[in-house]
C-alpha positions in Angstrom: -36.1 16.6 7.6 -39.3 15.8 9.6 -40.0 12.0 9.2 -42.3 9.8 11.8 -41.8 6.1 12.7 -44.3 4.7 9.8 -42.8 6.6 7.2 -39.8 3.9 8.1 -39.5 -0.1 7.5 -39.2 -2.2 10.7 -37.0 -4.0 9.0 -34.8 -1.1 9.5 -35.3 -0.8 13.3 -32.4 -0.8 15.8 -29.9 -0.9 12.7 -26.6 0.2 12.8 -26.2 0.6 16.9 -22.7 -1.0 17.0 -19.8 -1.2 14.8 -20.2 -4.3 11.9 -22.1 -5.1 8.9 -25.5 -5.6 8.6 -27.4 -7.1 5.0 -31.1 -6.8 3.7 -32.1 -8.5 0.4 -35.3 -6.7 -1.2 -38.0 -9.7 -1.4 -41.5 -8.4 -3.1 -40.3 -5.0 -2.1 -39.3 -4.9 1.5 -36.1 -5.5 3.3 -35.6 -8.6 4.6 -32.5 -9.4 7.5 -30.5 -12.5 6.2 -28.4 -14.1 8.6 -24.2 -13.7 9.5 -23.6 -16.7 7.7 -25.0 -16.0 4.4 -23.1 -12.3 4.0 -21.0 -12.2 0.9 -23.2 -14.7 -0.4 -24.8 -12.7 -3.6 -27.3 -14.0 -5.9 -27.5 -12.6 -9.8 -31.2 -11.5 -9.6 -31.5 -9.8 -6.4 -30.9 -6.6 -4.9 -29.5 -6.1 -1.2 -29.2 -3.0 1.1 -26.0 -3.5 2.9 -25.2 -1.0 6.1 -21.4 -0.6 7.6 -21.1 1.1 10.7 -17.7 2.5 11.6 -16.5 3.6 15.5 -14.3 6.3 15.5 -11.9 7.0 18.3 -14.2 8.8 19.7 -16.9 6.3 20.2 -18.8 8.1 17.8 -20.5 5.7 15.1 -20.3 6.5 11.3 -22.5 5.0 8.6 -21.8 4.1 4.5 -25.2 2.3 3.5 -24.4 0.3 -0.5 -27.4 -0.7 -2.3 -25.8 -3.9 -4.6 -27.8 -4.6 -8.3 -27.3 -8.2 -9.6 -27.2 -8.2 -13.1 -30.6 -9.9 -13.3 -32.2 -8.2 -11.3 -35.3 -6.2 -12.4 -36.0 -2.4 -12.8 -38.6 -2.5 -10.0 -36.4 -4.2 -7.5 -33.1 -1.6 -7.8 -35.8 1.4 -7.6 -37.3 -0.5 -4.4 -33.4 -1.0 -2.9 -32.9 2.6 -3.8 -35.9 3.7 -2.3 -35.7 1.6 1.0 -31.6 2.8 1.0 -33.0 6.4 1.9 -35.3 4.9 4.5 -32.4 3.5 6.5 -30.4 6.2 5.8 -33.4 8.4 7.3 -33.9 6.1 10.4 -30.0 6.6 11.3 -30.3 10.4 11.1 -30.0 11.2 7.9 -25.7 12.3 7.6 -24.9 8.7 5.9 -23.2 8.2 2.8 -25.0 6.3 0.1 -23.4 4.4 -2.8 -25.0 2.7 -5.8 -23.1 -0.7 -6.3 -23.8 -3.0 -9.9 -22.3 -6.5 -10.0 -19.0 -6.7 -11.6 -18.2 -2.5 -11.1 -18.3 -2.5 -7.6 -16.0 0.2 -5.4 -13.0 -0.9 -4.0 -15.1 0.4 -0.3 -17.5 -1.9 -1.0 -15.1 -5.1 -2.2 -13.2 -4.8 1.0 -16.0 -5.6 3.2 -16.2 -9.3 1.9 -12.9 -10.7 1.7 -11.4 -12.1 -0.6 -13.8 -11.7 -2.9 -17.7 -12.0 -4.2 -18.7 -14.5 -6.5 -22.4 -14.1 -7.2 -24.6 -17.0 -7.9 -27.2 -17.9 -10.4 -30.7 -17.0 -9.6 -32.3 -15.2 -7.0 -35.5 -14.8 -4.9 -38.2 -14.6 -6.9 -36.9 -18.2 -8.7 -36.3 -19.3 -5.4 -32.5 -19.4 -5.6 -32.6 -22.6 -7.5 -29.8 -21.8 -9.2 -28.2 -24.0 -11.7 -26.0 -27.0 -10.1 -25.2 -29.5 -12.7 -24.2 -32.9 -11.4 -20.5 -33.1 -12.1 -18.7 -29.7 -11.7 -18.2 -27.3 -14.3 -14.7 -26.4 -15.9 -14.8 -22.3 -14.7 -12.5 -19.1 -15.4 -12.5 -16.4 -13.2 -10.3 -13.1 -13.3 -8.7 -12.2 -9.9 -11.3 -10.2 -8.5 -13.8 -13.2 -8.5 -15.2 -12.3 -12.0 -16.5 -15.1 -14.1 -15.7 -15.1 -17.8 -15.5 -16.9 -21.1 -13.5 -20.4 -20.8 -12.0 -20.0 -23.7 -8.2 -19.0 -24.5 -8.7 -15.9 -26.1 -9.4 -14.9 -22.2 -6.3 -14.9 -20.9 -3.4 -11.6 -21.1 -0.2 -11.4 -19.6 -1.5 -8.5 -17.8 -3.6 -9.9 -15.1 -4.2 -13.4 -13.1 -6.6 -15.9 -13.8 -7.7 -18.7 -12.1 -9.1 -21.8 -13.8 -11.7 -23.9 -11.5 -11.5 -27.4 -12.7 -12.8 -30.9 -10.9 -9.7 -31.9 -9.0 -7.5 -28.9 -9.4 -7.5 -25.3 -9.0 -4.7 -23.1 -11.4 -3.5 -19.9 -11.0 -2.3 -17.8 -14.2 0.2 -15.1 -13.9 0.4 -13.3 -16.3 3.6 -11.8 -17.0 3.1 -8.0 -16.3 1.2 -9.0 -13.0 2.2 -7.4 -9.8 3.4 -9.1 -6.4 0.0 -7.3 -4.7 -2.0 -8.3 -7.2 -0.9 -12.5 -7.2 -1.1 -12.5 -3.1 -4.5 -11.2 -4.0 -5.0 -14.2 -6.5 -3.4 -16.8 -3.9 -6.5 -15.8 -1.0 -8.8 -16.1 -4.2 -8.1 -19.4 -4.6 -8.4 -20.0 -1.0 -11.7 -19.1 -1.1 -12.9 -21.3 -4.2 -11.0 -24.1 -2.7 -13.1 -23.8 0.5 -16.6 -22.8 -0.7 -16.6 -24.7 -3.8 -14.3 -28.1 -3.0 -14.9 -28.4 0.8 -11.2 -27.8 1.1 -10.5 -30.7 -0.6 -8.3 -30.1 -4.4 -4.9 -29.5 -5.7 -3.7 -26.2 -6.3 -1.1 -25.0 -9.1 0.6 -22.1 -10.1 1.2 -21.7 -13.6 3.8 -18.8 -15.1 3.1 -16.9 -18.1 5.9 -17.8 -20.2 6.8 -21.0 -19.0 5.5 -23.8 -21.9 4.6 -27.2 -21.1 7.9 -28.4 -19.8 6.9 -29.2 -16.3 3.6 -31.7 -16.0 1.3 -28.9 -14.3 1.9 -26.6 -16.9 0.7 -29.4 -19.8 -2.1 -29.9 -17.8 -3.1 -26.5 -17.7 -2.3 -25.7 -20.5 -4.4 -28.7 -21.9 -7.6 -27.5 -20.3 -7.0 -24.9 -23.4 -6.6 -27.6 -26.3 -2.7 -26.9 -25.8 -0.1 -23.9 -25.4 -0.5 -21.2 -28.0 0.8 -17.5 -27.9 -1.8 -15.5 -26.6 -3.2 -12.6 -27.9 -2.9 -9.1 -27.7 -5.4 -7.7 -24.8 -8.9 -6.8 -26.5 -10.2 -3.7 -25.2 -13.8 -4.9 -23.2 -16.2 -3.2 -22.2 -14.8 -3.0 -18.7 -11.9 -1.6 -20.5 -13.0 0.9 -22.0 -12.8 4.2 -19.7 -16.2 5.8 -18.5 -17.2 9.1 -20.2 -15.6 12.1 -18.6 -17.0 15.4 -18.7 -17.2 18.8 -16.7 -19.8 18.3 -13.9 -23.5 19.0 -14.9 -25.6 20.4 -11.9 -29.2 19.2 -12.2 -32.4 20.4 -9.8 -35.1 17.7 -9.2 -38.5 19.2 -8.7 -41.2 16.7 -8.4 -38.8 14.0 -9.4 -37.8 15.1 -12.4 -33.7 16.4 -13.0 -33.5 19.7 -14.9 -30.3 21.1 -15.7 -29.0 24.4 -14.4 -27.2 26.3 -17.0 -24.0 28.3 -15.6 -20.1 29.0 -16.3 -19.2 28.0 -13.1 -20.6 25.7 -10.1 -20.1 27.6 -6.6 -21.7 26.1 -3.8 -24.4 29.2 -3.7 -26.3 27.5 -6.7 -27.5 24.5 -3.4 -30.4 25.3 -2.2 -31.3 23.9 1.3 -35.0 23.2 0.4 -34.2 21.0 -2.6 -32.3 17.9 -4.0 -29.9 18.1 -6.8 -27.7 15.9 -9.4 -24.3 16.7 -10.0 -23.4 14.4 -12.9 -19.4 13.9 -13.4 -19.7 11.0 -15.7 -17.9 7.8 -13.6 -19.4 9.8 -10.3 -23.0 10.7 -9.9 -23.6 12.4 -6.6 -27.3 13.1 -5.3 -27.2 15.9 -2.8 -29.9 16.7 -0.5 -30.8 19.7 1.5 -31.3 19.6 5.2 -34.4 20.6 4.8 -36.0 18.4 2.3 -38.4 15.6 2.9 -38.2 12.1 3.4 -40.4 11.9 -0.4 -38.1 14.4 -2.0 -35.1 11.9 -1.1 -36.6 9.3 -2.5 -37.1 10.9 -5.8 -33.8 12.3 -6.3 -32.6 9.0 -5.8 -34.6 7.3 -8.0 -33.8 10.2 -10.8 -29.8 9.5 -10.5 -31.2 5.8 -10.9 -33.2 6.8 -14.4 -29.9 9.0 -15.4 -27.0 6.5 -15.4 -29.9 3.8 -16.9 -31.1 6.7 -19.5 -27.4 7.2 -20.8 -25.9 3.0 -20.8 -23.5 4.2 -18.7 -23.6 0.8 -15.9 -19.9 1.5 -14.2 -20.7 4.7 -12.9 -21.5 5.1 -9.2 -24.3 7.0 -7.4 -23.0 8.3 -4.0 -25.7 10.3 -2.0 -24.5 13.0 0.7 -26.5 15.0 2.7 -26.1 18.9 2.8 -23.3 19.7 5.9 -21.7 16.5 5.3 -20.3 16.4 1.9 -17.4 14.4 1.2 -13.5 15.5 -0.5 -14.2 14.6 -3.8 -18.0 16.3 -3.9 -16.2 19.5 -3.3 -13.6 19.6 -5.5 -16.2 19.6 -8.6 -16.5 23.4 -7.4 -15.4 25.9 -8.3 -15.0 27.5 -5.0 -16.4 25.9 -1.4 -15.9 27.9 1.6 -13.9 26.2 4.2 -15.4 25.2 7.6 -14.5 27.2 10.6 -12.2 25.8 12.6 -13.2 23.6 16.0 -13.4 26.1 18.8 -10.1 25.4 21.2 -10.2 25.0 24.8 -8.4 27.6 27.1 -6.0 24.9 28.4 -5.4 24.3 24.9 -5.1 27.8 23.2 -1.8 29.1 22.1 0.6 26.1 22.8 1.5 24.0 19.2 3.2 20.8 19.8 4.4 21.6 23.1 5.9 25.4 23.1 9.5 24.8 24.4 9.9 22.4 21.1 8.6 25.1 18.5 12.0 26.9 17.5 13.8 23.2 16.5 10.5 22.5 14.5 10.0 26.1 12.6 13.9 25.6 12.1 13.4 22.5 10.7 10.3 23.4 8.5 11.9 26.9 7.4 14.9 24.8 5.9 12.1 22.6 4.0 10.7 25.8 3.0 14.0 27.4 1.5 14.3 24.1 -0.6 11.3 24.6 -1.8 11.7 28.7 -2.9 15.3 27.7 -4.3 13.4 24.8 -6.8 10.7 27.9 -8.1 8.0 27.4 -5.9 5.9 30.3 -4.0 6.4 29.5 -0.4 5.5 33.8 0.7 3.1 33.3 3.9 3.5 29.8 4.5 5.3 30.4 8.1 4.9 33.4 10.2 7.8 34.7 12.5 9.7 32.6 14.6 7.9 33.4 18.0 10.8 34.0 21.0 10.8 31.2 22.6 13.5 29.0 24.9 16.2 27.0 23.1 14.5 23.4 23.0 16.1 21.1 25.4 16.8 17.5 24.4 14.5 15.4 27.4 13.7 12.0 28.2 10.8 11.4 30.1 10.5 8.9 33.1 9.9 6.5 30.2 12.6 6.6 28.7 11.3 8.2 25.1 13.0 10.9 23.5 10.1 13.7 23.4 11.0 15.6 21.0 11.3 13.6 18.0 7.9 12.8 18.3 7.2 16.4 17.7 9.0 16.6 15.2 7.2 13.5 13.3 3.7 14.8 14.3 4.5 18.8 13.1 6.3 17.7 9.8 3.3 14.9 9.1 0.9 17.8 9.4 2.7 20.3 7.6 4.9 19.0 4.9 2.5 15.6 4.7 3.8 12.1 3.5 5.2 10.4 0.2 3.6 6.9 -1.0 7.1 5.3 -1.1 8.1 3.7 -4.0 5.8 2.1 -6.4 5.5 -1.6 -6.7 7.9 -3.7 -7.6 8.0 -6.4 -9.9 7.2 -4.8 -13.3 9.0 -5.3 -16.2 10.1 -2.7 -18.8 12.8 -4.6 -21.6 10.0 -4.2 -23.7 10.2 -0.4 -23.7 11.1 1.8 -27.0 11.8 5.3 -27.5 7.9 5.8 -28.5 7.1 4.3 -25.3 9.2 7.1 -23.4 8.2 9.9 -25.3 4.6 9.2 -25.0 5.4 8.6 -20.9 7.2 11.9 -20.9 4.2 13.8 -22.3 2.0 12.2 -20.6 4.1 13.1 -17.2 4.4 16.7 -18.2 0.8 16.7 -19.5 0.1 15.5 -15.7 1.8 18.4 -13.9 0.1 20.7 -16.2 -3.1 19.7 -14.9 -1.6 19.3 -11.2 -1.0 23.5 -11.6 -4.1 24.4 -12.8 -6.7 21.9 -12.7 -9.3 23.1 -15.1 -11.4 21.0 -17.8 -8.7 21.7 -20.5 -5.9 20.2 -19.1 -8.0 17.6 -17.7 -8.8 16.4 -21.0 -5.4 17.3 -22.0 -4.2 14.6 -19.8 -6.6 12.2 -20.6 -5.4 12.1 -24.4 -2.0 11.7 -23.7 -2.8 8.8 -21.1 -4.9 7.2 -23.3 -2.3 7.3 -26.0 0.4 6.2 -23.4 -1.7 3.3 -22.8 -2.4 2.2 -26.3 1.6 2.6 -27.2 2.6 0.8 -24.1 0.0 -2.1 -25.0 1.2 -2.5 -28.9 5.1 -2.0 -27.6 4.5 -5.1 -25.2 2.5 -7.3 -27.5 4.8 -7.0 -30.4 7.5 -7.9 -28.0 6.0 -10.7 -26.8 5.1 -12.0 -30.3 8.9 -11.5 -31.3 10.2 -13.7 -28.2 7.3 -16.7 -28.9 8.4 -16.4 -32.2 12.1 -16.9 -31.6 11.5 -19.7 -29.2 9.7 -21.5 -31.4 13.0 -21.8 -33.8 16.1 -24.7 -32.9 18.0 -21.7 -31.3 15.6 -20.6 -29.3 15.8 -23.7 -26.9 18.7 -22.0 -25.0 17.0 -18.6 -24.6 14.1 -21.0 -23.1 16.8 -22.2 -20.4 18.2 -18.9 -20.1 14.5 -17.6 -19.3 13.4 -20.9 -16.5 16.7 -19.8 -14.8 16.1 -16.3 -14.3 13.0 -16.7 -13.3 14.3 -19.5 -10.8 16.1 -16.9 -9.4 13.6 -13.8 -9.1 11.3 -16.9 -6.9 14.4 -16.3 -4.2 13.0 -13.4 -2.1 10.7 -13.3 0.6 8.1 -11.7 -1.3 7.5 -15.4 -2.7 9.1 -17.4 -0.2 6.2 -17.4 2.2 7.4 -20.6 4.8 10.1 -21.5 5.9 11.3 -24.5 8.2 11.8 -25.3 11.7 14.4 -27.0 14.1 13.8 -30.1 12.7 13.2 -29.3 9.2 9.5 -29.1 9.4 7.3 -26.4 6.9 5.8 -24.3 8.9 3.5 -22.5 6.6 0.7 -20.8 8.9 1.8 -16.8 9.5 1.6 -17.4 13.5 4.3 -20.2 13.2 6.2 -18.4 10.9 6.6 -15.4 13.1 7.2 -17.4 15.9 9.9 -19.4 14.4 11.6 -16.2 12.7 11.8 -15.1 16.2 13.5 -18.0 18.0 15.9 -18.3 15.5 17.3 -14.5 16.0 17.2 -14.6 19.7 19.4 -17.4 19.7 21.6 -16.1 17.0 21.6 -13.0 18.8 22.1 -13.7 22.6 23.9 -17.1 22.8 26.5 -17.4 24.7 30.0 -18.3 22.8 32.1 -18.8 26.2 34.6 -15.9 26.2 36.5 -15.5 29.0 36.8 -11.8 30.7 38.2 -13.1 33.6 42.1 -12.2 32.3 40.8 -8.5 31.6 41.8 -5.8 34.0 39.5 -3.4 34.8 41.1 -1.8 37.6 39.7 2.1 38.2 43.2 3.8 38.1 43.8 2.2 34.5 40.3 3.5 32.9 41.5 6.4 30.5 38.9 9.1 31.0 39.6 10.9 27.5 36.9 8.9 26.4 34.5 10.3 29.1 35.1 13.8 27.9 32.5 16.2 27.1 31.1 15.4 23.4 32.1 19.0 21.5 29.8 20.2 18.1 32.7 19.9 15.9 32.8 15.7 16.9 29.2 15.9 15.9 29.5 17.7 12.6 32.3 15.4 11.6 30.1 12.6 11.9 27.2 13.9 10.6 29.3 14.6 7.7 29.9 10.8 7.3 26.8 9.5 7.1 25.0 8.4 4.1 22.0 10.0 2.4 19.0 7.3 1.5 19.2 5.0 3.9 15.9 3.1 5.4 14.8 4.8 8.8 14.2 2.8 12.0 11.0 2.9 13.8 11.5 6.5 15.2 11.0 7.2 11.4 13.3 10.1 11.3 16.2 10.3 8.3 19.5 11.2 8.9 18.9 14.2 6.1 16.7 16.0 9.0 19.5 16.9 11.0 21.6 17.7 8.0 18.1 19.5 6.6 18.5 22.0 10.3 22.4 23.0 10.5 24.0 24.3 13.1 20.8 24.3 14.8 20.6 20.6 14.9 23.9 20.5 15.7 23.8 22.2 18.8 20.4 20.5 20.2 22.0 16.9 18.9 25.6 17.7 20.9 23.9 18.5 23.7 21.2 15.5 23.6 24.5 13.4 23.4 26.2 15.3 26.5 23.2 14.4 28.4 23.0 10.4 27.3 26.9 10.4 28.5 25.9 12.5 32.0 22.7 10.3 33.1 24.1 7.0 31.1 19.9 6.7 30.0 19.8 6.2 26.4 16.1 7.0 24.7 14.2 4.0 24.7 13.5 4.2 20.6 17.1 3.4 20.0 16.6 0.0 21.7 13.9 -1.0 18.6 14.7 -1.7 15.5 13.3 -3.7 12.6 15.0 -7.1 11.4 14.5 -7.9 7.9 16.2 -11.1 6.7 18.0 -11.1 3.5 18.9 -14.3 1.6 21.8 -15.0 0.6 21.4 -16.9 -2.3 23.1 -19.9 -1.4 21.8 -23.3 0.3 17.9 -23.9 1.2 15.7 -21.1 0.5 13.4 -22.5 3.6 16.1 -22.4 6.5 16.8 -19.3 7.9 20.1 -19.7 8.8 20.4 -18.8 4.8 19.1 -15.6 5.4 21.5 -12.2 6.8 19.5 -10.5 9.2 19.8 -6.9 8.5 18.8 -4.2 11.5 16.9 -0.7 10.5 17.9 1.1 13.7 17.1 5.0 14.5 19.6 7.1 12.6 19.8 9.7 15.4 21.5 6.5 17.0 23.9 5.4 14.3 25.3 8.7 14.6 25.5 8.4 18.0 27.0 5.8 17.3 29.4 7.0 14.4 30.7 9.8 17.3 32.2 7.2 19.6 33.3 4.8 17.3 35.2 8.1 15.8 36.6 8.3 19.2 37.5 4.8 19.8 39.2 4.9 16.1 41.3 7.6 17.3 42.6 5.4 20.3 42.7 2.3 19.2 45.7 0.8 17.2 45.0 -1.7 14.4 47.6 -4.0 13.0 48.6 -3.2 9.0 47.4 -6.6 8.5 43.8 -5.6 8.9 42.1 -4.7 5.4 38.1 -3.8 5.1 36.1 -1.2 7.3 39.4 0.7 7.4 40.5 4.0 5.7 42.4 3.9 3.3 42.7 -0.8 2.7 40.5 -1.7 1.1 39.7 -6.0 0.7 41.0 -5.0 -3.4 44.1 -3.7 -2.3 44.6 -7.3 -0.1 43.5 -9.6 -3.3 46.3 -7.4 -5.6 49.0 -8.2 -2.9 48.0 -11.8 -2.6 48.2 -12.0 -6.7 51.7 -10.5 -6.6 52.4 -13.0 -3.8 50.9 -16.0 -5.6 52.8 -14.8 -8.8 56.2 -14.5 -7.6 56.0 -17.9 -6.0 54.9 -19.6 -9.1 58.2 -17.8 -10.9 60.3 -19.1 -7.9 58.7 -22.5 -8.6 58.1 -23.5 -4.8 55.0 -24.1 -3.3 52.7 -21.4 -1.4 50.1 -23.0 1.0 46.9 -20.6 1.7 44.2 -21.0 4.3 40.3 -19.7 3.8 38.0 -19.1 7.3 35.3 -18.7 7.5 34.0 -17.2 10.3 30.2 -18.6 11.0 27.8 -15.3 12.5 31.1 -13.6 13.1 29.1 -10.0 13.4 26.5 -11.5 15.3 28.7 -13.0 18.3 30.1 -9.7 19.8 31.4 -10.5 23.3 29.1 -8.0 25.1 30.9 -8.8 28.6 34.0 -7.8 27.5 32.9 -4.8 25.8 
């Protein structure tokens, strides 16, 4: 694209030279810079031309260029942003990404550059941002995002949060189906209308679905409303409703107009590197420009995707421009077929060696074990791995750091190759409401979903859609009619102990740290700021942890000719299998982030490179410097002050390869060691049930006898945590 300097605004000039944000509102047609201090700050009539720049690793500078639409603003402005969104994107070279933002559908890319939120104002430039301000403050509902809506009842759900902006107090609604992510989201929300709007200076509640007017915040939220009153089912709104989906139309502009191009099947051989095209998905428009094209041609294919989405009401689907070499993931899967790019040409030092050679036959062992799992569940795996190369057995080594080398291989090759899972989903939501309609519309849905997963073609694409849709619908009536069943029943004179029975649960499900958020110090202070918190959670363990509890080793003999070398002895395979065999599948890694099922995963080749990286931690007396990091999550125990961490049980994730380190010795020590009969728990074989049967049978026999039995109950305070290291 050849371009000169006048063809560009010098508004534009020297934009996007370092990593940040810069902002332009469009005032009578041209760009204008507003200050730091005003970003976020949106007004309904105007349009703005926002630039990110991201630095890579690299150094290297990336660009995502938003044009943002109030809902007021007029036709001429959005073409102008549009237009002047190509000009910047020409005066930074032209490989940007451009997206087409409208107030109250922005992208999620977009939204996270402003945090917490955006809550446009009234008015705009051309009215000379007098926007409304009435002289007492107005009663206001938002949703969580920042959205304002209708103050009115028939607003809230029990699916998401809702925050109610009054003179002297700020409430939060949590609905009853709302997640944990989605009420820390609501709690910086409210942040944010507490500073911008109150000068810091109001109350704050938070108000539970469910929970009537027994406590006085909830009757005085509730009496904003006119008083409780079940609320009703979820209305479908527009912003409900899902965007029309349909295959992906390919369109040529010529002399800015789009004409479609009629054909079976899009390959990318239908792009032409002279021209500008449409590709219209429904939800996603994407404008894609040749290398070759002119600065004019630009700005009329973007100004046709403009005319499209306003031609066809559809004002939630997003324009994203991309530039011909620089396409993004989701532009190329609309095709059919799109060549791959060659691979980045490798430097001689460089060429042949993958993840350090003398580690490849542990990784291709561990990998071809993951790849027979896979052929035994059905799945095509021919081709995937070549021959295991010849190569030396891998040698456990740890560097002059300390760090056990080859587990990071082993991380790095099995991220690359086999990828990594989401985790579990979040937590929190609730499903007593479920029926068997609800699961069998679920379980089509799901199978509809793999369908689609194995061959992704426009069928089973809207296959999938019905079913969700469906799944949706029955999961919304299944909840509401629930819902309406419990209001109903607490509304009768038995219901009032199913009201208790509900305030106490919920009492309890409060009791995690996931809504404990402070916690007290030494002198029963609240520390509430995440520095402090940190801090104190931190002092507290160290204490717990290396306190001194004055035991005397003195009286211990440690003379050399009584230390009894069995225990020094070379640590065999079969040690090592044994224990392996002990430990437990599903546990929570440490931070080396390797599970105990990959060593079970690489038999009797794991074996061998774990006995000897065992043998060699007994010869040098080094142990790798992962297995001295672990992470401590407290626990509570559900008893005494949810604020004082000495209520909490600290629980360790430590590296598994170390636990079973670990597990070998302790096997050993077991072997040695003689523990009295007396002992019950942590041993083979007594269990603590077996002690509470023989002190019933005890207890019983002297009650027959008719004389007295005296019993005794410690309780030993941190007895796990005050292990006499000296002595050991």
């Amino acid at each position: 694209m050849s371009i000169s300097m006048r063809d560009l605004d010098p508004a534009f000039k020297g934009a996007g030279q370092k990593a940040g944000l810069e902002i332009w509102r469009i005032e009578n047609f041209n760009p204008v810079p507003i200050p730091q201090s005003s970003y976020g700050k949106f007004f309904t009539g105007d349009s703005y031309v926002i630039l990110k720049t991201t630095a890579s690793k690299s150094g290297a500078l990336r660009h995502d260029i938003h044009y943002w639409l109030g809902k007021d603003t007029s036709q001429d402005e959005a073409g102008a942003a549009a237009i002047k969104t190509v000009e910047l994107d020409a005066s930074l070279g032209g490989w940007a990404v451009q997206y087409r933002e409208v107030q109250g559908h922005e992208t999620e890319k977009f939204l996270s550059y402003f945090k917490p939120c955006i809550i446009p104002q009234e008015g705009g430039a051309a009215s000379g941002f007098k926007h409304v301000e009435a002289e007492e403050h107005k009663t206001r509902l938002f949703v969580c995002k920042g959205k304002h809506i209708t103050f009115a009842r028939s607003s809230l759900n029990h699916d998401d949060i809702f925050i109610l902006d009054t003179k002297s107090k700020i409430f939060q609604f949590n609905g009853s189906n709302s997640s944990i992510q989605e009420r820390a989201k609501a709690l910086e929300v409210v942040q944010y209308v507490k500073d911008t709007y109150h000068d810091g200076k109001c109350e704050i509640a938070s108000i539970e679905d469910g929970k009537l007017m027994a406590d006085s915040e909830s009757g005085e939220f509730w009496g904003c409303f006119g008083g409780f009153a079940p609320l009703p089912r979820r209305t479908v709104s527009d912003d409900d409703k899902p965007a029309d989906s349909h295959p992906p139309k390919l369109l040529c502009v010529d002399k800015g107009k789009a004409e479609p191009i009629e054909t079976d099947s899009l390959t990318k051989e239908f792009l032409d590197t002279n021209k500008c095209y449409i590709l219209d998905c429904g939800l996603e428009v994407f404008a894609w420009m040749g290398r070759n094209t002119s600065l004019d041609e630009r700005k009329s294919a973007s100004v046709a995707a403009d005319e499209l989405i306003r031609g066809t009401g559809r004002p939630k689907s997003h324009i994203i421009r991309v530039i011909e070499g620089f396409e993004t993931v989701m532009f190329k899967s609309k095709f059919d077929s799109w060549p791959q790019a060659s691979d980045a040409p490798m430097s001689e030092e460089g060429r042949g060696k993958v993840a350090g050679c003398h580690y490849v036959p542990l990784i291709l062992s561990l990998l071809g074990n993951f790849l027979a799992l896979l052929k035994r569940q059905g799945l095509d795996v021919k081709g995937l791995v070549k021959s295991e190369p010849k190569q030396e057995e891998p040698q456990p080594h740890i560097d002059c750091t300390g760090h056990l080398q080859t587990s990071q291989e082993i991380i790095k090759v099995a991220k690359e190759t086999l990828g990594e899972s989401r985790g579990f989903g979040p937590r929190g939501k609730e499903s007593w409401w479920w029926n068997e309609s609800v699961q069998s519309k679920v379980r089509v849905k799901k199978e509809c979903f793999k369908e689609w997963s194995r061959c992704r073609n426009s069928e089973t694409w809207d296959k999938y859609k019905i079913a969700r849709n469906e799944t949706k619908k029955a999961v919304s009536e299944a909840r509401a009619q629930a819902f309406d069943g419990l209001y109903q029943a607490l509304g009768t004179r038995d219901g009032e102990r199913s009201i208790y029975r509900l305030a106490k649960g919920r009492e309890r499900k409060t009791r995690d740290l996931d809504h404990v958020k402070c916690v007290k110090d030494e002198e029963g202070k609240v520390l509430v700021h995440e520095k402090d918190i940190k801090e104190r959670w931190k002092v507290y363990f160290h204490n717990l942890f290396n306190d001194g509890y004055g035991y005397d080793s003195s009286s211990l003999d440690t003379r050399e000719e009584d230390r009894n070398y069995k225990y020094y002895r070379r640590i065999q395979k079969q040690e090592v299998k044994e224990a392996l065999k002990k430990m437990s599948n599903g546990k929570a890694v440490g931070p080396d982030n390797i599970p105990i099922e990959v060593w079970k995963t690489l038999g009797d080749r794991g074996l061998e490179w774990l006995t000897k990286l065992f043998n060699e931690i007994m010869r040098s007396k080094r142990m790798p410097e992962e297995w001295r990091r672990s992470t401590l999550v407290p626990i509570y125990k559900n008893k005494g002050d949810i604020q004082n961490c000495a209520n909490y049980r600290g629980i360790k994730l430590m590296s598994h390869t170390m636990k079973l380190w670990e597990k070998v010795i302790e096997r050993r020590l077991r072997k040695e060691t003689q523990v009295t009969e007396n002992q019950f728990g942590f041993m083979p074989g007594r269990s603590t049930m077996k002690a509470i049967y023989l002190l019933r049978r005890v207890m019983e026999q002297y009650r027959m006898d008719q004389q007295n039995l005296h019993l005794i109950f410690i309780d030993l305070e941190k007895a796990y945590d005050r292990v006499p290291r000296e002595i050991l």
